[in-house]
C-alpha positions as CSV (number, residue, x, y, z in Angstrom):
1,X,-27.8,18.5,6.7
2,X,-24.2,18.4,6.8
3,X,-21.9,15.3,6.0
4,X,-19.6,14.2,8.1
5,X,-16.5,12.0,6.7
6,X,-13.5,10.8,8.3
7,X,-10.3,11.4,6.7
8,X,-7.8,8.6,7.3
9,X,-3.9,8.0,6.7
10,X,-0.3,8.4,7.4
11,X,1.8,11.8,7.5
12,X,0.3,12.8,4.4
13,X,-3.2,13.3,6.8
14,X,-2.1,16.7,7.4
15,X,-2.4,18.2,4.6
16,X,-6.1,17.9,4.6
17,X,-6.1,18.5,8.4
18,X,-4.7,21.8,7.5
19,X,-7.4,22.1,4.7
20,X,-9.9,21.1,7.3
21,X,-9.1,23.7,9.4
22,X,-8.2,26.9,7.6
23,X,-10.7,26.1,4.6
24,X,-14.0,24.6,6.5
25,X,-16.1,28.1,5.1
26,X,-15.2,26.3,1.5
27,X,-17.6,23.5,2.2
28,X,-20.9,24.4,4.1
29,X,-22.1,20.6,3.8
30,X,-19.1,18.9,4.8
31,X,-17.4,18.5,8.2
32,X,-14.0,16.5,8.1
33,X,-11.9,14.5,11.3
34,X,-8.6,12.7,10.5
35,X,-8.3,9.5,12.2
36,X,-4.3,8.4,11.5
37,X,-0.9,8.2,12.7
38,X,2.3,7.4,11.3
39,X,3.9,4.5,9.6
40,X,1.6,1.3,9.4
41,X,-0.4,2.2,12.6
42,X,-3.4,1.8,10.9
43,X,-2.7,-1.6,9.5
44,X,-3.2,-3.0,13.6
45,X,-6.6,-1.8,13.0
46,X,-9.7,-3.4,12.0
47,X,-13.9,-3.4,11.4
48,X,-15.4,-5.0,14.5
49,X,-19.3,-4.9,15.0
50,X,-19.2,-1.7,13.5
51,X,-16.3,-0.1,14.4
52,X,-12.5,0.9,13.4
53,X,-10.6,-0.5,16.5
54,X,-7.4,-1.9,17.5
55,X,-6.3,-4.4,20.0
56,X,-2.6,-3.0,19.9
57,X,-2.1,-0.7,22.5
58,X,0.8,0.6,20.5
59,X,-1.7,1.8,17.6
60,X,-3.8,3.1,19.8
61,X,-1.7,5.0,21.6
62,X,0.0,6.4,18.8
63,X,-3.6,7.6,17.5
64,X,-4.8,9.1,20.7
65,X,-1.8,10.8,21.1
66,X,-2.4,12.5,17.6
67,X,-6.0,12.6,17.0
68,X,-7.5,12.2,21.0
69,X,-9.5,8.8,20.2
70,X,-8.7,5.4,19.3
71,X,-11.6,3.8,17.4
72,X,-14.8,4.8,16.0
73,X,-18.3,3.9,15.0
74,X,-18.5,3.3,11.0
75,X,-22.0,4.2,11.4
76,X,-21.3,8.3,12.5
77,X,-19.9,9.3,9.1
78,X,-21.2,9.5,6.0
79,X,-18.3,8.9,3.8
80,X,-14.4,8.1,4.2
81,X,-11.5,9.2,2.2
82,X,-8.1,7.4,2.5
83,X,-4.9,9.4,2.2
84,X,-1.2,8.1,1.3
85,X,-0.3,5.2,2.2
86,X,1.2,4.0,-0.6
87,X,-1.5,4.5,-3.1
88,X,1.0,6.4,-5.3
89,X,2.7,6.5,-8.4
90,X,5.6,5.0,-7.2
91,X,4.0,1.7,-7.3
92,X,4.1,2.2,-11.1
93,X,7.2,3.8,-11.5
94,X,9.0,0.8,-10.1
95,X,6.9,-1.3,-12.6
96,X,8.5,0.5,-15.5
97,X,11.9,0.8,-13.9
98,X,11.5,-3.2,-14.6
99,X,9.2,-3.4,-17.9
100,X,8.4,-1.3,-21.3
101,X,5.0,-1.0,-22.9
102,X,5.1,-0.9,-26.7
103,X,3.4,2.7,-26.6
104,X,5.7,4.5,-24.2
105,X,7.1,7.2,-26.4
106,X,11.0,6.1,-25.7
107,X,10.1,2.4,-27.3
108,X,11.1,1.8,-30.4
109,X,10.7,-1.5,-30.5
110,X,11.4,-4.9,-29.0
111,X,15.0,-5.0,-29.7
112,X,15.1,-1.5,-28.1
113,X,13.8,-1.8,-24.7
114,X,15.5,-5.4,-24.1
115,X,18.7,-3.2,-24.9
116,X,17.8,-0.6,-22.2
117,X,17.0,-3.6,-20.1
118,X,13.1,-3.1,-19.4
119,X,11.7,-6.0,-22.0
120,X,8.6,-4.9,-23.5
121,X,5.2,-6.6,-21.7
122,X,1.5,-7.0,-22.6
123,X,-1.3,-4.1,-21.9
124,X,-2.8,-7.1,-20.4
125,X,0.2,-8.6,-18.0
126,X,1.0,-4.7,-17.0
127,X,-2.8,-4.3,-15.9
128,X,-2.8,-7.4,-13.9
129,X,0.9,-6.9,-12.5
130,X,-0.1,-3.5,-11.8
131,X,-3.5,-4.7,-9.5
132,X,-1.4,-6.7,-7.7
133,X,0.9,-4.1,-6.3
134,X,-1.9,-1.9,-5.7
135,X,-3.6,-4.6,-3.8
136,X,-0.5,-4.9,-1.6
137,X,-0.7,-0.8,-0.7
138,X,-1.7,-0.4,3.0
139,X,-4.3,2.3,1.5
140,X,-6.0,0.0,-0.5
141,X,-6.3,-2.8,1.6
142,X,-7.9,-0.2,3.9
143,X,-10.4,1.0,1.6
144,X,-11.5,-2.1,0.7
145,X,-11.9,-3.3,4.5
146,X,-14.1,0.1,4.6
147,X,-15.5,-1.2,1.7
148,X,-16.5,-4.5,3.1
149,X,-17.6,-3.0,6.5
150,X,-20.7,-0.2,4.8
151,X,-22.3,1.1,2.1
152,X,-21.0,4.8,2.5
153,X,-18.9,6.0,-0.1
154,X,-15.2,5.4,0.5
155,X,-12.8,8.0,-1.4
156,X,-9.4,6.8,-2.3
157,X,-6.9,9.6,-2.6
158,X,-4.0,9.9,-4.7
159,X,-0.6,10.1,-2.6
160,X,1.2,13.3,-4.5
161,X,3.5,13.1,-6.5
162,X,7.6,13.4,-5.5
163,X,8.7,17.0,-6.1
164,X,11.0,17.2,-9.2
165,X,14.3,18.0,-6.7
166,X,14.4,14.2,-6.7
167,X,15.9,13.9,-10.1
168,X,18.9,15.4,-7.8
169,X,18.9,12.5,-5.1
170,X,19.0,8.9,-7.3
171,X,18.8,6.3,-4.9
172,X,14.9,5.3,-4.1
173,X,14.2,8.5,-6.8
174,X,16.5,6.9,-9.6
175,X,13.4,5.5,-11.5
176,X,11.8,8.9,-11.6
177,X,14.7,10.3,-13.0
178,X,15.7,8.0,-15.7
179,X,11.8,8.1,-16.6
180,X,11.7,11.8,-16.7
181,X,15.0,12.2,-19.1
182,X,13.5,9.2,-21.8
183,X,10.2,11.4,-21.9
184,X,8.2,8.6,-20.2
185,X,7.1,10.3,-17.5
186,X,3.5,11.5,-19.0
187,X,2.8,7.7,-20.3
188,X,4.0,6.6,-16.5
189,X,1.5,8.9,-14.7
190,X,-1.5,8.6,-17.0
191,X,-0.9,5.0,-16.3
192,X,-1.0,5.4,-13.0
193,X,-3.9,7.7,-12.8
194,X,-6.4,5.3,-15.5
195,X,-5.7,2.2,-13.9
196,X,-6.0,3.0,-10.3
197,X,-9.3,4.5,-11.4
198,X,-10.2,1.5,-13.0
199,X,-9.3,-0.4,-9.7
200,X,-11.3,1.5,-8.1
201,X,-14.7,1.4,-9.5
202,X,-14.2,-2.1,-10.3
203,X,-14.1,-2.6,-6.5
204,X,-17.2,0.2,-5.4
205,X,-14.3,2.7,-4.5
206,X,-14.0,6.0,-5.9
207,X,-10.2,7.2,-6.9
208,X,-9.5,11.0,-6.6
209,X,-6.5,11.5,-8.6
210,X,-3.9,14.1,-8.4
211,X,-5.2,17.6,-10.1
212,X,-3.8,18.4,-13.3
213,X,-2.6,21.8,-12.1
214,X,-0.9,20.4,-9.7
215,X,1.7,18.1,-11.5
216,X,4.3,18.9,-13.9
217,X,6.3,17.1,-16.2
218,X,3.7,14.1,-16.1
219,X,5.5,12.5,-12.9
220,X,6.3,15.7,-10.3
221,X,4.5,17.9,-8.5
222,X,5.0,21.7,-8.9
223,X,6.7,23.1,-5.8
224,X,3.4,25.5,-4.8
225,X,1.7,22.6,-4.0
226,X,5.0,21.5,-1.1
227,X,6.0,24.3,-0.2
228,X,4.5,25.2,3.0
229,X,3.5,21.6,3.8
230,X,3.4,20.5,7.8
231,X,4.0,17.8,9.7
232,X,1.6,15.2,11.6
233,X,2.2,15.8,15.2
234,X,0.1,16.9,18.0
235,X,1.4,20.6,17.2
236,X,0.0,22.0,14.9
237,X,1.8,24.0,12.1
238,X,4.9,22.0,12.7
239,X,6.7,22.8,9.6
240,X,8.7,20.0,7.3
241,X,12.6,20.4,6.5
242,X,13.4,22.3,3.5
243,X,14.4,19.5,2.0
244,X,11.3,17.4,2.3
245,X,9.8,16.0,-1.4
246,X,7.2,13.9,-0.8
247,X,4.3,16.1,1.2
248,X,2.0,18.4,-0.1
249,X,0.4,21.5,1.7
250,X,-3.5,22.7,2.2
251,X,-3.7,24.2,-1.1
252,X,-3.3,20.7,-2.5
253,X,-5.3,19.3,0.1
254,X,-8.1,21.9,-0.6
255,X,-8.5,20.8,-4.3
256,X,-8.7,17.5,-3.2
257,X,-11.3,18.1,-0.8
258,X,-13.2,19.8,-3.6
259,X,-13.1,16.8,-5.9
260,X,-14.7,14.3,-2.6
261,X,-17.4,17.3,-2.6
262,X,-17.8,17.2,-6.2
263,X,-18.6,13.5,-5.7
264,X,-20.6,13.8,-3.2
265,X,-23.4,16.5,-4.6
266,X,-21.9,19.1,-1.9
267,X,-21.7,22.8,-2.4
268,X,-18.0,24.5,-2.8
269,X,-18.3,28.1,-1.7
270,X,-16.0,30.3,-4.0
């Protein structure tokens, strides 16, 4: 019997609506719909008696316009998967644009990172600093409303990773930058990857983390995996600028997918 599970996000949806489309062959016992929009449309929304519904018009709108339906029944999907929003390494890059860890290879010491301004914290306080910024992700706080609502299993999914043109921009990409050049930027994504696991499964959720192949130099992701990505609009195949960084295309969508499959006992056909 095949499984049906409901993809939900922001922009970063489309990449696995892509994947849905053009690779549905790959999984014989899995059917995916995206249910999203942009921005925080789908913070409006809400569990009610069993169903993902909004009482802005706004919201809905915005996700009839783009996915022809504005709520649905919990109960007619065997699984969800949340997408972006937010639930990204960025949360944790910021962290260490602000603290050090003693084990971060650019650390020699105390007296070394209050000198490069990021004074050295606790395993513990960076756990617990870190939950809290992951709690305040609009993908999180989605998942565990999912969470809350049924017992099906609900799949959070790594937001990729920025694509390493960014160490050309500075501004909101400065921290990836200065990470990258101190040879912090393996510690900084491992970081990100264990912990939000460990969020996860302390709260019933599974994380699917960014694939290996898919990153490089700890904190990027390898251009193959952006290049080619598309947009979230009612056309499909509506291509990003050149100059987007930040979204991935079906091929990093499709081993994504795989993983959720993975978890789920479903076959992957080759």
């Amino acid at each position: 019997m095949t499984k049906r599970l409901c993809v939900l996000g922001n922009s970063h949806m489309a990449a696995f609506a892509t994947a849905a489309e053009r690779d549905a062959a790959r999984w014989p016992g899995m059917a995916l719909d995206m249910f999203g929009a942009h921005g925080d449309a789908l913070s409006r929304f809400e569990v009610q008696d069993g169903r993902f519904l909004s009482e802005d018009a706004e919201a809905r709108a915005r996700l009839a316009h783009l996915v022809g339906r504005d709520a649905f029944a919990l109960s007619d999907y065997d699984g969800f998967v949340v997408t972006g929003l937010h639930v990204s390494v960025f949360t944790f890059v910021r962290m260490f644009r602000e603290l050090s860890s003693v084990d971060m290879p650019s650390v020699k010491g105390a007296l070394s990172a209050l000198e490069d301004g990021r004074p050295l914290a606790s395993t513990a306080m960076l756990r617990a600093y870190g939950t809290e910024r992951l709690m305040r992700t609009a993908g999180m706080k989605l998942a565990l409303m999912l969470r809350a609502a049924c017992d099906a299993p609900v799949f959070v999914a790594s937001q990729p990773r920025p694509s390493g043109r960014v160490r050309e921009r500075g501004g909101t990409y400065l921290g990836f930058t200065q990470l990258a050049a101190r040879g912090d930027g393996g510690f900084v994504s491992d970081w990100f990857d264990r912990e939000t696991e460990a969020f996860c499964a302390s709260r019933r959720l599974k994380f699917i983390p960014q694939p290996a192949e898919t990153v490089e130099e700890g904190l990027f992701t390898s251009e193959s995996f952006l290049r080619g990505s598309v947009r979230l609009a009612k056309r499909k195949g509506l291509a990003h600028d050149d100059d987007d960084v930040l979204h991935a295309n079906a091929d990093f969508a499709r081993l994504m997918v795989d993983q959720v499959a993975v978890a789920m006992n479903l076959p992957i056909a080759a």
